[in-house]
C-alpha positions in Angstrom: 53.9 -29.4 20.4 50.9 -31.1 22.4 48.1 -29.2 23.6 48.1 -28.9 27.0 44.6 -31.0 28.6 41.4 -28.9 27.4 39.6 -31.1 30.2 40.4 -30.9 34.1 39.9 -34.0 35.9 36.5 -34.6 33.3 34.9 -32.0 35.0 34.1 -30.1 31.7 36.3 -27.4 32.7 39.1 -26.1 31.1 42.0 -27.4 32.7 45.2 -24.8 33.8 47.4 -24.4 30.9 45.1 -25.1 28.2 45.0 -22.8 25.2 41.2 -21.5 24.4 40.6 -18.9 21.7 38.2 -16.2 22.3 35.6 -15.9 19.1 34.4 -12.4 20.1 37.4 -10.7 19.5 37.5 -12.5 16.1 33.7 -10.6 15.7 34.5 -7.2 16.8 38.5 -7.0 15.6 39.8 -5.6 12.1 41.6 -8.5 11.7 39.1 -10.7 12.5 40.9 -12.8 14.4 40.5 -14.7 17.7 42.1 -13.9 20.6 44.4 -16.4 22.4 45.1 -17.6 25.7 46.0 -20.4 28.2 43.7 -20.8 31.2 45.1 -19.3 34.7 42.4 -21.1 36.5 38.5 -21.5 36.7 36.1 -19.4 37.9 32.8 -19.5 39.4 30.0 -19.9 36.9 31.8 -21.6 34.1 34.2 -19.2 33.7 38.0 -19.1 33.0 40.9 -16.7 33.6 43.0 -16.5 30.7 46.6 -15.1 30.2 47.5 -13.7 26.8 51.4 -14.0 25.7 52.3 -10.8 27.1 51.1 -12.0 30.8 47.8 -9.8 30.8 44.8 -11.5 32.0 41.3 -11.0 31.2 37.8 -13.3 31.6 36.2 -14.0 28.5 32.4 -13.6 28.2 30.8 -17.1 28.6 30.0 -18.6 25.2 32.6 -17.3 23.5 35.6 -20.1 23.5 36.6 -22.8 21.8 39.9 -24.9 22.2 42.8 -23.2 20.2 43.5 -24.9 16.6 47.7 -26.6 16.7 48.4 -23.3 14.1 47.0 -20.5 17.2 48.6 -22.4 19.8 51.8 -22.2 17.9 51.2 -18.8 16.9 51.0 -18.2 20.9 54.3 -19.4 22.2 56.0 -18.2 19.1 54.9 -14.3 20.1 55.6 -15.4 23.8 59.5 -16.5 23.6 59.5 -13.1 21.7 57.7 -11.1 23.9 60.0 -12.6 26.8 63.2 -12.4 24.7 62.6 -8.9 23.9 61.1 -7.1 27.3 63.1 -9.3 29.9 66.4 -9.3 29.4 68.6 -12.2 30.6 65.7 -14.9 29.8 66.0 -17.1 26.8 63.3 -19.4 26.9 
């Protein structure tokens, strides 16, 4: 599956859709691994808005991203067509 653009418009931002993993979780977690999510949209100050599978958002500290690796971004919409499958019934994505 192709990543969707890290770059919006070469502005240096994160474009909508792409898939950034956030290294402080993989610092402070037990399983020491990052957490994933695609960018809602950009914020003031460098920042993104990013949605994990399960459609919960949350604004990572700046400093603390880097794209996702093919493996994570698979890993992410693997646990999302579950997570959709399983809690909304009727959609099979």
């Amino acid at each position: 599956m192709d990543a969707a653009p890290q770059d919006s418009r070469g502005t240096g931002r994160p474009a909508p859709g792409a898939y950034l993993a956030e290294e402080r979780a993989a610092r402070v977690s037990p399983a020491g691994r990052a957490r994933v999510g695609r960018v809602r949209t950009a914020l003031d100050g460098g920042r993104v808005l990013l949605v994990a599978h399960t459609g919960y958002e949350w604004a990572p500290g700046l400093g603390d991203l880097r794209p996702a690796t093919a493996a994570e971004r698979d890993a992410y919409d693997a646990a999302r067509r579950i997570w959709l499958r399983t809690r909304i019934p009727g959609v099979r994505p």
